[in-house]
N, C-alpha and C positions, 0 to 999 in steps of 0.2 A: 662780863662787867668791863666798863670802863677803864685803862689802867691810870689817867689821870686821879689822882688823888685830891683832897680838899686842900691841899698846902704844895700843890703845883709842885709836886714829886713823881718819878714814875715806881710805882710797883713792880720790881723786875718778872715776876713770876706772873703778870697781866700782860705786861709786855711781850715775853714771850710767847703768849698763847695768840697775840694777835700781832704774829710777825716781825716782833725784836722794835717797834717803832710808836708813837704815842699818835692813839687816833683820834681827828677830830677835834681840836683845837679851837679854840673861835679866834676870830681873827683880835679881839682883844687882850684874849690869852696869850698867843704867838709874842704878840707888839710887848704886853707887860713881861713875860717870863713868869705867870704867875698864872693857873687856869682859871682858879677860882677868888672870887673877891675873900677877902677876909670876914667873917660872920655869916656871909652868903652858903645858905644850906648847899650839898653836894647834888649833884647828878650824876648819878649813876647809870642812866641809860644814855644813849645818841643815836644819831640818824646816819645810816648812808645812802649816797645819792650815787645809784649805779649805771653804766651803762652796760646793758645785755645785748650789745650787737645787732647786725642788721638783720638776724632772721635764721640763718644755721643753729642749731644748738652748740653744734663742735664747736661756736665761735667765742661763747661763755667766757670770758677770763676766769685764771683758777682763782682770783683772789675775789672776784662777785657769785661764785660759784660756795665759796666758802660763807661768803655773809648768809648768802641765800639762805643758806641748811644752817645759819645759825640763829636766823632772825627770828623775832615774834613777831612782829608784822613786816608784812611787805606790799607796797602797795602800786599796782601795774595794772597799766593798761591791760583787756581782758585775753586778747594774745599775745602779750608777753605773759602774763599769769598762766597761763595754759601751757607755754613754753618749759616751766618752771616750777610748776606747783608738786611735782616729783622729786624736786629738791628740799622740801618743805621740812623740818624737822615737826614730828606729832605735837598737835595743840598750838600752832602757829596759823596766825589770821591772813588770808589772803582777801585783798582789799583792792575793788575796781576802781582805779585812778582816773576814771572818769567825771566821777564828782567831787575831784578832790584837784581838779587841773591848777584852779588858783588857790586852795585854801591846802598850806601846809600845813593848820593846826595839828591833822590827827596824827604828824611827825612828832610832833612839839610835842603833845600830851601822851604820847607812848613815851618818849626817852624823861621823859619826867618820871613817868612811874615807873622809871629801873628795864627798860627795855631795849632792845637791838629795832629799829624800824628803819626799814631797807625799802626807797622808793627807785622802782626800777624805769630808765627811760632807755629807747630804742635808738640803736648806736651810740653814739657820744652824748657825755652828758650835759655838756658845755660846748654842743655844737646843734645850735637848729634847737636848743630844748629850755625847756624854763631852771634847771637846776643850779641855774647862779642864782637866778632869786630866792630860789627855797635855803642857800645855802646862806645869803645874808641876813633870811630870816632867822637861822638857826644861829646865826653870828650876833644878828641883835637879844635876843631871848637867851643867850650864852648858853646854847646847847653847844658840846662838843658831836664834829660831825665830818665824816670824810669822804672825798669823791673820787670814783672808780671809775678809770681811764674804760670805755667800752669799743669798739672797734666798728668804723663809722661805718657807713652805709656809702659816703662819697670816695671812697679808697676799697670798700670790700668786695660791693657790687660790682663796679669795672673789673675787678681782677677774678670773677669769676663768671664773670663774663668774657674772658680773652682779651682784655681792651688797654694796654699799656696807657698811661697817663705821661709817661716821661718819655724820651728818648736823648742819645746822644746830641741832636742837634735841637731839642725843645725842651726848656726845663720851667716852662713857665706853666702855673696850675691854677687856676682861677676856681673855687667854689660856691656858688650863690645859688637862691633858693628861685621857683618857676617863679615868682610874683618881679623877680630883677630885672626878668632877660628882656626886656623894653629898655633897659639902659645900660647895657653892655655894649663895648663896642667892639669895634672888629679885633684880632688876635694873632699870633702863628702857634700858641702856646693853647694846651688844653684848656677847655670848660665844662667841668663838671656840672650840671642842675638837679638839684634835690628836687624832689615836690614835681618831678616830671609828667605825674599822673593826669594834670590839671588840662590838658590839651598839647601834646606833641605835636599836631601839624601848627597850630597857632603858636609853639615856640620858635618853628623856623621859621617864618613869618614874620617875626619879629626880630628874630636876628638877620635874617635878611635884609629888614625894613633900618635896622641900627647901620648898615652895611658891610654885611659879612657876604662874602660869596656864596651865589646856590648852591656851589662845588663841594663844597666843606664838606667833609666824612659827617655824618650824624647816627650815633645807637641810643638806641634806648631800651632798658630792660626794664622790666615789670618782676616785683615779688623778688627778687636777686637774695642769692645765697640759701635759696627754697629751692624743693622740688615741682613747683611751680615756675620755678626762673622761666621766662619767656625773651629772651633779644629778638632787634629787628634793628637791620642795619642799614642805612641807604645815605642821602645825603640833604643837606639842609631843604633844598630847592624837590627832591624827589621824596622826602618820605609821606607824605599821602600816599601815592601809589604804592610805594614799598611795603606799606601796613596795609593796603589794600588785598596785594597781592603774599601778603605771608595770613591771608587768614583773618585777619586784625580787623574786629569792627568796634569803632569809637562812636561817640563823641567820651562817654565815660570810662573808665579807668578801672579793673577789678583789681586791686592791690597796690601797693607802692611804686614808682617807678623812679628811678636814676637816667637820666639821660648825659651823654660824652659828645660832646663837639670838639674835634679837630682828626688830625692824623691817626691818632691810635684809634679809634674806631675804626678803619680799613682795617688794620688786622685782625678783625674780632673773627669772619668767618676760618682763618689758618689757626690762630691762637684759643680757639672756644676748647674748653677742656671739662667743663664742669656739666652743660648742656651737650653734650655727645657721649655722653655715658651711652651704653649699652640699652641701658634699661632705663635711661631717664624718667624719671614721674610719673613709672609704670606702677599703677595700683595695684597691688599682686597681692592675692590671698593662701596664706597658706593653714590647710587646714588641718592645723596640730596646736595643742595645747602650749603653753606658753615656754614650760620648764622645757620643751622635747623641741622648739622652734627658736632659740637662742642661736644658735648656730647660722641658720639657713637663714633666718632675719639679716646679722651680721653682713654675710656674702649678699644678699638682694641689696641691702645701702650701701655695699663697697660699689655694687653698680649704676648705682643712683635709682632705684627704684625705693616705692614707698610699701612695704609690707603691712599686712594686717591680718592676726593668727583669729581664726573660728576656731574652734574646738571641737573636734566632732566625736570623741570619744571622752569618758570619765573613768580615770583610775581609780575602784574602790577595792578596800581588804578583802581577802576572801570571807565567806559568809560563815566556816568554821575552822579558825585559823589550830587547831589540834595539828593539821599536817605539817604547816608551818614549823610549829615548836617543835616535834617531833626531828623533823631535818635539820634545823639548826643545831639541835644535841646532838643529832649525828654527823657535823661536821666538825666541832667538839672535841666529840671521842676519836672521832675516826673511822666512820662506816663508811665512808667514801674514797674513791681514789681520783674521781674526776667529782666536778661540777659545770655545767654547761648554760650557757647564760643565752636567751635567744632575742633579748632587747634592753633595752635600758631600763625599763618599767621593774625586771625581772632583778636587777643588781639593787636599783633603790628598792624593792620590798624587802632582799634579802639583808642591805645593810640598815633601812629603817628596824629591820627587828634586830640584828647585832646590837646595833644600840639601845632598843628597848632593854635588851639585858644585861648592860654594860660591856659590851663587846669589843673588839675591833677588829682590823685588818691582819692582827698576827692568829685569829683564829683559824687562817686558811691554810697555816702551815701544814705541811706534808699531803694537803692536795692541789689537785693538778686542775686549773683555770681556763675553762676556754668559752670564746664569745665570737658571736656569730659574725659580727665585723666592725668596723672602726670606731662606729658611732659607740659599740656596746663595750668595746675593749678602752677606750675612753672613759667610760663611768665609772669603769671598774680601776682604771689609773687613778683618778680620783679618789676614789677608795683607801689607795693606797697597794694593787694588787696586781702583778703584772700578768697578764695572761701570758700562758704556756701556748695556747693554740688558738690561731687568728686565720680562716680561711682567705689566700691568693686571690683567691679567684671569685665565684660568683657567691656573694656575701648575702649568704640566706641560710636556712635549717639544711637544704638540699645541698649548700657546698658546706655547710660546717659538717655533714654526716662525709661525705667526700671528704674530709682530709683527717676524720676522727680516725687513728690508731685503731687494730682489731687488739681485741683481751691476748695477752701473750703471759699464760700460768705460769712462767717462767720470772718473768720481767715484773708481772701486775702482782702485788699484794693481795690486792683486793679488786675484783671486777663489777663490784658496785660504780653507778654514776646516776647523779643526782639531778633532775633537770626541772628548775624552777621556773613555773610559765604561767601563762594567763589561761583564764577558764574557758576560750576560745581558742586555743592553739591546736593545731594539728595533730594526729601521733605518728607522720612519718619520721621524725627523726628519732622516735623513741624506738621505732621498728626498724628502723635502720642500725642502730647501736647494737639490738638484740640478735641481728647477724651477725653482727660482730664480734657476735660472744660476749657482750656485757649485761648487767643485769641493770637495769636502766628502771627508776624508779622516778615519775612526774608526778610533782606536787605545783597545787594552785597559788602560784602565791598572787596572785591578785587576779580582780574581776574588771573585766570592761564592758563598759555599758555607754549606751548612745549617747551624747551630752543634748542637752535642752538644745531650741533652736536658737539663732541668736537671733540681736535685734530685729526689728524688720524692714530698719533701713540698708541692714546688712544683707539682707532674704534679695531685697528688691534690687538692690547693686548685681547680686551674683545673677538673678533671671533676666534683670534688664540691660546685662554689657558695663555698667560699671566696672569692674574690676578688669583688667588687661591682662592678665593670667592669673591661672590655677595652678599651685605645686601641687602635685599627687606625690606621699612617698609609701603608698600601700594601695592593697585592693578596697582594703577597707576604707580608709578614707575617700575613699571614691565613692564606696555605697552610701556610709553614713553622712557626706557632706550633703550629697542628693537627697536622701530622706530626711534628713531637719532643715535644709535650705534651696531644695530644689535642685534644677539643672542647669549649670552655666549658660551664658548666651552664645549664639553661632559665634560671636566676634572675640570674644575671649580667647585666649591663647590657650591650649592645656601642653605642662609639661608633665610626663610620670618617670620616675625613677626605675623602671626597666620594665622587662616583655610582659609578664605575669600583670602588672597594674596596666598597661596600655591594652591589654585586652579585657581587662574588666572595665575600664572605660571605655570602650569601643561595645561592649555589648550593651550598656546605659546610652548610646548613640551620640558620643563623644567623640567629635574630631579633635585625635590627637596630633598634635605640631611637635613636639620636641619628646624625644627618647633617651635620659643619660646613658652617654655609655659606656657605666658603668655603676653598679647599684651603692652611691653612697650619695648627700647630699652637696657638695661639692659640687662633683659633676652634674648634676641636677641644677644646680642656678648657674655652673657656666656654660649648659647645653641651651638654656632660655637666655642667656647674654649675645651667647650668638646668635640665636635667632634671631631678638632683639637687633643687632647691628647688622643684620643682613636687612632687616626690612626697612631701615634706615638708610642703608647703601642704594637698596633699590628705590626708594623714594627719589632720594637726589639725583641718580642717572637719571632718573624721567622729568627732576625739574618740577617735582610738584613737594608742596611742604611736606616736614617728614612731621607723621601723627601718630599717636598711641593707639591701638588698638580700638580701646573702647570711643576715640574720638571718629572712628569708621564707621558706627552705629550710625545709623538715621537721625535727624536731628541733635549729631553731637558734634557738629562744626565748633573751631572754635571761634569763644568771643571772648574780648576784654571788654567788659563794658563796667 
């Protein structure tokens, strides 16, 4: 709710919920000290007018971030809605700003009827955009309504491009849209151009023709602050050829573009930090369920690549969970001395059913905790439960049986252990324990079964070279990704998480490229980062543009067009 009250008061306890400040004011409110006329009915909804930045999501302010998830309508353009619509609090309208470019009614007629309507524009909102007129709309109609600073596209995109705007001896900043540069004139100071999509060799062209030197540094990026970002650097007089020869076919424009004229363009190829990722705007699919691929997504965008999780396996309950209940009262009581955890899947069955029965993490008192390796010894911290025993070394069933303790009737109470597992699991480590002198008792706690195929524009990426690597972090994922979506293309990258999965891929006739070495996920995206930079190093020794994988395919040159 609004904290403006009908007697141009503020409600402290509104106040505070939206940042200690009164939002939204019409400008005749401000001028009187009064928000509301006297007898004029209340409104209790208003508009804000946000800027969501030029294209990064991380770029979001937390304070448009906030309206977002509060809003009932919000209304944007359809990629920014796509950017966003994840922020959405349930039963809130998302609304294409396409047919709404001039007509701010459907602002006006939500904050009327007691609503939050958040219209979002890309970068600033009150740069290059219509939200001052929506906002005197909102001033005349005496909606109260407030504007959110967005972070432009004429300051973001250079700077993650490499391309300094200022320098010690230049502090001059010129920013004007591609329709200007016919009346610019010459400079020593930078010029930013918005709207550079419209034709880059006909902007030098025109600034040449204004008379600016051929000499002049000129870049121009496309899509900036995306994993699309594309720069191309050369000079007023030279960039034909330079787009030429990076690949670049015009006359049209795929995406937005920012273009920088003067000095700090020469620095871009030393200073590019955000386009020299490792993994830049590599398509990478990894093929694990969503809860199990939070991690390994994470580390792929720390390297600028873009993930996409299939799923090729479904966790379901066991088909007669008796065994289940049965173990959990015997951890309980006390029939165990160990329990042995051999994934993640196997800790969330076991603490899904502690809670089924009001449980918690102190029911594992006086047993002894161990998990096959980090990822598992992780869930179970979460839990709240630290594991006693985490194999060094090679982190599978084969090295957790390797570092499990033999039964010692002296030391052990009880030489029971308990090992909850998928209906698919091996029984070498249950026969390994049973050398050991334990009495080693596996129960099912959950079933896996193939997951459906995915879409089949997803099918056709993975056989056709779209995606530029594969994570393998099992044998199985390897089998099941192949039977519901086929076989990767020659030009795909495959990485697998250690020897046992690279040779189940290599008998599906799988060339494998990258081996972690060493069996966790971690290693596994920073064994594909280096790859990644090495075929990028090799690119530029030889002087030819450096490309993704899947742009190595036949017919996948690339084009801005």
């Amino acid at each position: 709710m609004n904290p403006i009250t009908s007697t141009g008061k503020v409600n402290s306890k509104e106040a505070k919920a939206t940042g200690g400040r009164t939002v939204g004011q019409s400008a005749s409110a401000r001028g009187s000290g009064s928000s509301v006329r006297a007898g004029r009915a209340q409104v209790s909804g208003w508009v804000a007018l946000v800027g969501a930045g030029p294209g990064d999501a991380g770029l979001l302010t937390v304070r448009a971030a906030g309206l977002i998830a509060t809003a009932d309508l919000v209304v944007a353009a359809p990629w920014l809605g796509e950017r966003v619509k994840h922020l959405l609090k349930p039963g809130a309208t998302l609304t294409d700003s396409d047919a709404q470019v001039q007509d701010p009614k459907m602002l006006i007629k939500a904050a009327r009827a007691g609503q939050l309507a958040v219209r979002l524009f890309a970068g600033d909102p009150f740069m290059f955009c219509q939200a001052a007129t929506d906002a005197a709309v909102c001033a005349k109609a005496r909606i109260p309504f407030e504007v959110v600073p967005g972070i432009s596209a004429a300051t973001a995109v250079p700077e993650y491009a490499g391309i300094p705007l200022t320098s010690d001896s230049a502090g001059d900043v010129r920013i004007i849209h591609a329709g200007e540069a016919s009346r610019v004139s010459p400079s020593d100071g930078t010029l930013v151009i918005l709207g550079a999509e419209t034709g880059p060799v006909d902007l030098g062209k025109m600034l040449i023709a204004q008379g600016w030197q051929d000499s002049v540094p000129f870049a121009i990026t496309w899509n900036g602050t995306t994993t699309d970002q594309h720069t191309v650097v050369g000079t007023l007089g030279s960039i034909a050829a330079d787009l030429k020869a990076a690949g670049v076919s015009l006359p049209t424009a795929d995406g937005p573009a920012v273009a920088v004229v003067g000095e700090g363009a020469s620095a871009q190829p030393t200073l590019s930090w955000f386009e020299t990722k490792p993994l830049f705007g590599w398509r990478v699919l990894v093929p694990r369920t969503k809860e199990q691929s939070d991690e390994i997504c994470e580390l792929l965008l720390a390297c600028g690549a873009v993930p996409e999780q299939v799923p090729t396996i479904a966790v379901e309950p066991p088909r007669t969970p008796q065994q289940m209940e049965r173990a959990v009262k015997g951890l309980v009581t006390g029939r165990y001395q160990w329990i042995g955890f051999t994934s993640v899947n196997a800790v969330r069955a076991i603490r899904e059913k502690f809670e089924e029965y009001g449980l918690d993490a102190r029911a594992f008192a006086g047993v002894k905790v161990a998990a096959v390796g980090e990822q598992t010894a992780g869930a179970l911290r979460e839990f709240g439960i630290m594991p006693d025993l985490v194999p060094e070394g090679q982190q599978s069933a084969e090295g957790l049986a390797d570092a499990w303790p033999a039964y010692d009737d002296v030391l052990d109470p009880i030489n029971r252990v308990l090992l909850p597992r998928a209906d698919i699991a091996t029984e070498g480590l249950l026969t390994r324990l049973t050398e050991l002198g334990w009495e080693a008792e596996d129960v099912i706690a959950y079933r896996t079964v193939r997951a459906a195929p995915p879409p089949a524009p997803v099918r056709e990426a993975i056989k056709g070279g779209g995606f530029d690597a594969v994570l393998f972090t099992s044998s199985s994922t390897v089998r099941n990704l192949i039977g519901i979506a086929g076989k990767p293309h020659a030009v795909t990258v495959i990485a697998v998480i250690g020897p046992q999965t690279a040779k189940t891929a290599a008998e599906f006739g799988l060339r494998v490229d990258v081996v972690a070495d060493k069996p966790s996920v971690r290693a596994l995206v920073e064994g594909l980062a280096a790859h990644g930079a090495a075929l990028r190093d090799d690119a530029m020794e030889a002087g030819e543009p450096v490309r993704k994988p899947s742009e190595r395919r036949r017919g996948a040159r690339r084009r801005i067009r």
